[in-house]
LUMVEX-337276 format. One record per residue: residue in one letter; x, y, z of N, C-alpha, C in turn. Coordinates in steps of 0.001 Angstrom, whole numbers, padded with zeros to 6 digits, always signed. Atoms other than C-alpha are relative to their C-alpha. Example, Ala and Ser with C-alpha at 12.3 -4.5 7.8 and 13.67 -1.06 7.14 Angstrom:
% residues 2
A+000890-001190+000000+012300-004500+007800+000900+001200+000000S-000820-001190-000060+013670-001060+007140-000770+001090+000730
This chain:
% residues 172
X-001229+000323-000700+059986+123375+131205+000615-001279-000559X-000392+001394+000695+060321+119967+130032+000163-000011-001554X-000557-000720+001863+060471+121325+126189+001617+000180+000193X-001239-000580+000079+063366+123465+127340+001104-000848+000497X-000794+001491-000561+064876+120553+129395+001235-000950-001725X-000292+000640+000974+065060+118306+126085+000607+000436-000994X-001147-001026+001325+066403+121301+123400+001449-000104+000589X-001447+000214-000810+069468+121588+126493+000410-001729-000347X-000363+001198-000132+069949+118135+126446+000516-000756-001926X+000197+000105+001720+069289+117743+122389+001588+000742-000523X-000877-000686+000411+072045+120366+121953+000923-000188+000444X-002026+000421-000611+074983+119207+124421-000040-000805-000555X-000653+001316+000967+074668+115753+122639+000576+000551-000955X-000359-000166+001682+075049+117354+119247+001316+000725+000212X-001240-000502-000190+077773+119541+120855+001148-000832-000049X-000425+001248-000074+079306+116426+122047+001030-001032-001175X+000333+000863+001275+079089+114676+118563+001311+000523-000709X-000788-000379+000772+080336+117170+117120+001975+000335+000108X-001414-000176-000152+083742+117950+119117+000620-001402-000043X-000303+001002-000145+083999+114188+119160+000758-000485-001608X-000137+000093+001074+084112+113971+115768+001474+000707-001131X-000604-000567+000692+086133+117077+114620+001233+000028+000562X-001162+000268-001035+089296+115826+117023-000031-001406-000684X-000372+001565-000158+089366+112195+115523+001430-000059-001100X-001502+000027+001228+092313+110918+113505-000124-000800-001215X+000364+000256+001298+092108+110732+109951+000331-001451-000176X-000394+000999-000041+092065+107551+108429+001250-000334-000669X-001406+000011+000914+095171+108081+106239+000593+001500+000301X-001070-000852+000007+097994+110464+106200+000588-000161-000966X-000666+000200+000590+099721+111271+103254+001250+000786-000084X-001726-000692+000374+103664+111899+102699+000205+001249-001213X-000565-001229+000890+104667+115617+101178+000854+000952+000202X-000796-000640-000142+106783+117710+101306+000100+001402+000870X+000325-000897-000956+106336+120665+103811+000510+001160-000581X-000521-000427+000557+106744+123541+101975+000596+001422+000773X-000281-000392-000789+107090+125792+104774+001879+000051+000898X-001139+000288-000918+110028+123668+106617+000970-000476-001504X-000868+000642+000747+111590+121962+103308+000421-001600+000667X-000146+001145-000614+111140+118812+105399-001345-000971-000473X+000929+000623+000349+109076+115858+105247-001668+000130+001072X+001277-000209-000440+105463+115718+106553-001109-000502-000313X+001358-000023+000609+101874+114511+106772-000952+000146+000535X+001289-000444+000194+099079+115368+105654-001350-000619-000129X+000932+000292+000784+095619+114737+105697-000912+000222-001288X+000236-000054+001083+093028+114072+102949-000478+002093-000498X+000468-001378+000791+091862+117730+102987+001214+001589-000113X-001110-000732+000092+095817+118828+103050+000356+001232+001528X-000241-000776-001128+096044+120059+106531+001290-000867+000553X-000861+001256-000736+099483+118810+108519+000066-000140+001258X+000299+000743-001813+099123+116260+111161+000958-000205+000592X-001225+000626-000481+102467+115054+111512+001302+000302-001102X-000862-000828+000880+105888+116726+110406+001464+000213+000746X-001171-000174-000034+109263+117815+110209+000843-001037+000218X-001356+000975+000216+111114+114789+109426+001141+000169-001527X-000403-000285+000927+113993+114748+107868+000051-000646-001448X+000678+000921+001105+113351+111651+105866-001204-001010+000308X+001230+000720-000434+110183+109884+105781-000043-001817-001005X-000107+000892+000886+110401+105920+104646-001791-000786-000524X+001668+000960+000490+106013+105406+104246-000683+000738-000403X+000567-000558+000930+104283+107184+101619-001597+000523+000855X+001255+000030-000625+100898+106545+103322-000202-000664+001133X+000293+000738-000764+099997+106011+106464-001215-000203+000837X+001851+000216+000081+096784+103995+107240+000207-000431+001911X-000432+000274-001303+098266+102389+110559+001006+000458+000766X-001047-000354-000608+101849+103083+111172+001030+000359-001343X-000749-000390+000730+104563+104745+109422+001672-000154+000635X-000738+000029-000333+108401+104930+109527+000971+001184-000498X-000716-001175+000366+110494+108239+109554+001305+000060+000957X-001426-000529-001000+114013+109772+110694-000354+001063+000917X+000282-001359-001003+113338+111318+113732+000405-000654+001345X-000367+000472-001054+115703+110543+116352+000947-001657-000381X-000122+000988+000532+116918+107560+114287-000774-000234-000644X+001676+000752+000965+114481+105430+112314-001020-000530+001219X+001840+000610-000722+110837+104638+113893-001110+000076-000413X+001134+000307+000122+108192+103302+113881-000775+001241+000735X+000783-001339-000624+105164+106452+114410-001231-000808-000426X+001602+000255+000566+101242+105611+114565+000062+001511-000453X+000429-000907+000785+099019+108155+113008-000079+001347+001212X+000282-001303-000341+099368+110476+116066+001411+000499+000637X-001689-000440+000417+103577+110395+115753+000548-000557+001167X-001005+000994-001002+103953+108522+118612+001341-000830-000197X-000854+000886+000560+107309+106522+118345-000295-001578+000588X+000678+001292+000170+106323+102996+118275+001210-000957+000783X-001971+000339-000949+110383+101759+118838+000967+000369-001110X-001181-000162+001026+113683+102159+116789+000036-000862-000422X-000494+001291+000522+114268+100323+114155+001530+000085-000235X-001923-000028+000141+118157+099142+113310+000310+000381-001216X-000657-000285+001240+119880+101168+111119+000913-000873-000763X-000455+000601+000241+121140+099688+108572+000899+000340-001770X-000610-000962+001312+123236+101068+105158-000282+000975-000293X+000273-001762+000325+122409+104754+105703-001398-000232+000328X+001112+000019+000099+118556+103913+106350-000539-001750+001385X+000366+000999-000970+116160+101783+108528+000257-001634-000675X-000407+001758+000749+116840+097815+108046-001159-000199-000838X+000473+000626+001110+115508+096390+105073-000569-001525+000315X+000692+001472-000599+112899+093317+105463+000404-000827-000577X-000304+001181+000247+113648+089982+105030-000788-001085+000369X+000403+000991-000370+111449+087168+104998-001398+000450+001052X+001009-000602-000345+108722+089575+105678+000340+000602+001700X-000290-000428-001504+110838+090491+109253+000910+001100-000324X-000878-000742-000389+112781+093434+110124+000335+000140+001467X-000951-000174-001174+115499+094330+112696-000779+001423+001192X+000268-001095-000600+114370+096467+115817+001361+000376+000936X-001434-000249-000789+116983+097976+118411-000996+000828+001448X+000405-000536-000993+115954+099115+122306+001034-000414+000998X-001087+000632-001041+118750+099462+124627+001202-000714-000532X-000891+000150+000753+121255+098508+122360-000146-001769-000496X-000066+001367+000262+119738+094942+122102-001115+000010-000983X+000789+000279+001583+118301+093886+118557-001097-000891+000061X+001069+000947+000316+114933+091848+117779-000652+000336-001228X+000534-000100+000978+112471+091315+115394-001529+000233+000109X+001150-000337+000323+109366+092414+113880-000725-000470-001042X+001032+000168+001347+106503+091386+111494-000090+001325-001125X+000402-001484+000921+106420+094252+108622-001138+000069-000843X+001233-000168-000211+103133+093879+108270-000780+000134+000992X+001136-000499-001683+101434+094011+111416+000587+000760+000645X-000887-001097-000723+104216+095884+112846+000192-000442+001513X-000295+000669-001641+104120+093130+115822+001085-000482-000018X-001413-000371-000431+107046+092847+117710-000043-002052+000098X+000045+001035+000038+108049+089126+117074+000651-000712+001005X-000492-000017-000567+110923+088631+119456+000264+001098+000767X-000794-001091-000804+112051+091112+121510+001524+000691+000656X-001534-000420+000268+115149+093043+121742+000677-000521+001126X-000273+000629-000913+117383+090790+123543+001325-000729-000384X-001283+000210+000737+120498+090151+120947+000699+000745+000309X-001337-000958+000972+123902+091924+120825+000501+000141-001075X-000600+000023+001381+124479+090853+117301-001415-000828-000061X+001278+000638+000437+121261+089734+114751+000147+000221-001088X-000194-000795+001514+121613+089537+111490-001758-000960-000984X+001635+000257+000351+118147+089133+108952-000022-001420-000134X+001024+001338+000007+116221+085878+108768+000798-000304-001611X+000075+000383+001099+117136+083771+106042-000670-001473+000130X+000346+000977-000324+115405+080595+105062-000473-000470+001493X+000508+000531-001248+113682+080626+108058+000594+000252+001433X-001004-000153-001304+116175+081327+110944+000967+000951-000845X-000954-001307-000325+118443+084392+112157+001155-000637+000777X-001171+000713-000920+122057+083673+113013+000293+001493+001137X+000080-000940-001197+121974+085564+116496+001117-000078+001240X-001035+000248-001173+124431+086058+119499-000188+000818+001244X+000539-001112-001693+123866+087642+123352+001530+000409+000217X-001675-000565-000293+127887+088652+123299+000543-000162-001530X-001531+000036+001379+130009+089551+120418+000340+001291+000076X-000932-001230-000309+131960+092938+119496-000091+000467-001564X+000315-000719+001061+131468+094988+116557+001759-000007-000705X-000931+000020+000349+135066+094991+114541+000288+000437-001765X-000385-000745+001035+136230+097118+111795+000987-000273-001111X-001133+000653+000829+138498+095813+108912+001096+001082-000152X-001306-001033+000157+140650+098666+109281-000277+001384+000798X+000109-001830-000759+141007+102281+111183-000728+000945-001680X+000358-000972+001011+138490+104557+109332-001136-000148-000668X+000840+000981+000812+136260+102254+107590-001260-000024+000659X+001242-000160-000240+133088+102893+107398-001202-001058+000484X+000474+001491-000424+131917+099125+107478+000669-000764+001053X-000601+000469-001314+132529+096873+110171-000694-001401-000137X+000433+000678-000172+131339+093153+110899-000040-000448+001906X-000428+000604-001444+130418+091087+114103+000599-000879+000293X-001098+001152-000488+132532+088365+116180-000633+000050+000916X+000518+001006-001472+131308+086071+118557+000540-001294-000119X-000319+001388-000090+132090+082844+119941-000903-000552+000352X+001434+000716-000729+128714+081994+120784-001503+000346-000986X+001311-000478+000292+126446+082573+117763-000751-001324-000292X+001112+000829+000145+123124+080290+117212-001158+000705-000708X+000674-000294+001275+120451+080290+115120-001832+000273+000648X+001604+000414+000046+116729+080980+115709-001053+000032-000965X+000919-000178+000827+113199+080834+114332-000285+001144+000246X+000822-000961-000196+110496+083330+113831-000280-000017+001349X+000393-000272-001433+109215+082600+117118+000895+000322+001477X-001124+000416-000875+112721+082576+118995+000400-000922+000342X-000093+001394-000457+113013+079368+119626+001387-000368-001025X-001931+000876+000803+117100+077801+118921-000893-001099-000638X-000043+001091+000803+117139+075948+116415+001578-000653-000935X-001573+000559+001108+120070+073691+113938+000175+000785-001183
């Protein structure tokens, strides 16, 4: 009895083990082409797909987090979660600066580390434009304004912009 006890017991662990195991999430994902959808997609190492149908994908490999068009630009971990929007920015997600990029939630802009993918400030601008030398010239009111009817480009206007650091904090 106590034999048969320990084989039951021996065998749900290994059962265990094993569904534990064959459910985990790869450690990489790689970017290909879906040949199915004609969309983007990825795959793991033994070419099975985990995560898919975007229409453009901007991270080759992803070990932590990736960034694709789906719904706008976002941030996705490895199990496609959306992470947040980032701010579009010339046809594509914003371009880093000073190792920061632009996020957008609620129509208010902040920033991010593009490496850690930590959220540095938090979206809390109406107008933000990238980090230079250290500080972002930022504003909580301005108005988007178009140099002409039609025009694809546009700039902002405020009467109230200021400058911050990385950490948020006004600065000169």
């Amino acid at each position: 009895m106590k034999n048969q006890y320990l084989q039951l017991v021996n065998y749900t662990i290994i059962v265990i083990l094993f569904s534990c195991q064959s459910k985990s999430i790869p450690s990489k994902l790689i970017l290909k082409r879906d040949n199915k959808t004609s969309l983007y997609a990825y795959f793991d190492e033994k070419g099975n797909k985990v995560l898919g149908n975007y229409f453009a994908a901007y991270t080759d490999t992803i070990t932590e987090y990736g960034i694709v068009s789906d719904s706008g630009f976002v941030l996705i971990d490895k199990t496609g979660k959306h992470i947040y929007k980032i701010y579009p920015f010339d046809n594509g997600p914003d371009y880093t600066s000073e190792g920061i990029y632009r996020i957008i939630k609620e129509g208010k802009i902040g920033y991010v580390d593009s490496v850690t993918s930590k959220v540095l400030i938090e979206p809390k601008f109406g107008c933000a434009y990238p980090f230079e030398n250290g500080k972002a010239k930022v504003s909580l009111n301005c108005r988007t304004v178009k140099a002409f009817p039609g025009d694809e480009h546009s700039t902002w206007e405020s009467e109230e912009w200021f400058y911050v650091d990385k950490t948020g904090k006004i600065v000169e």
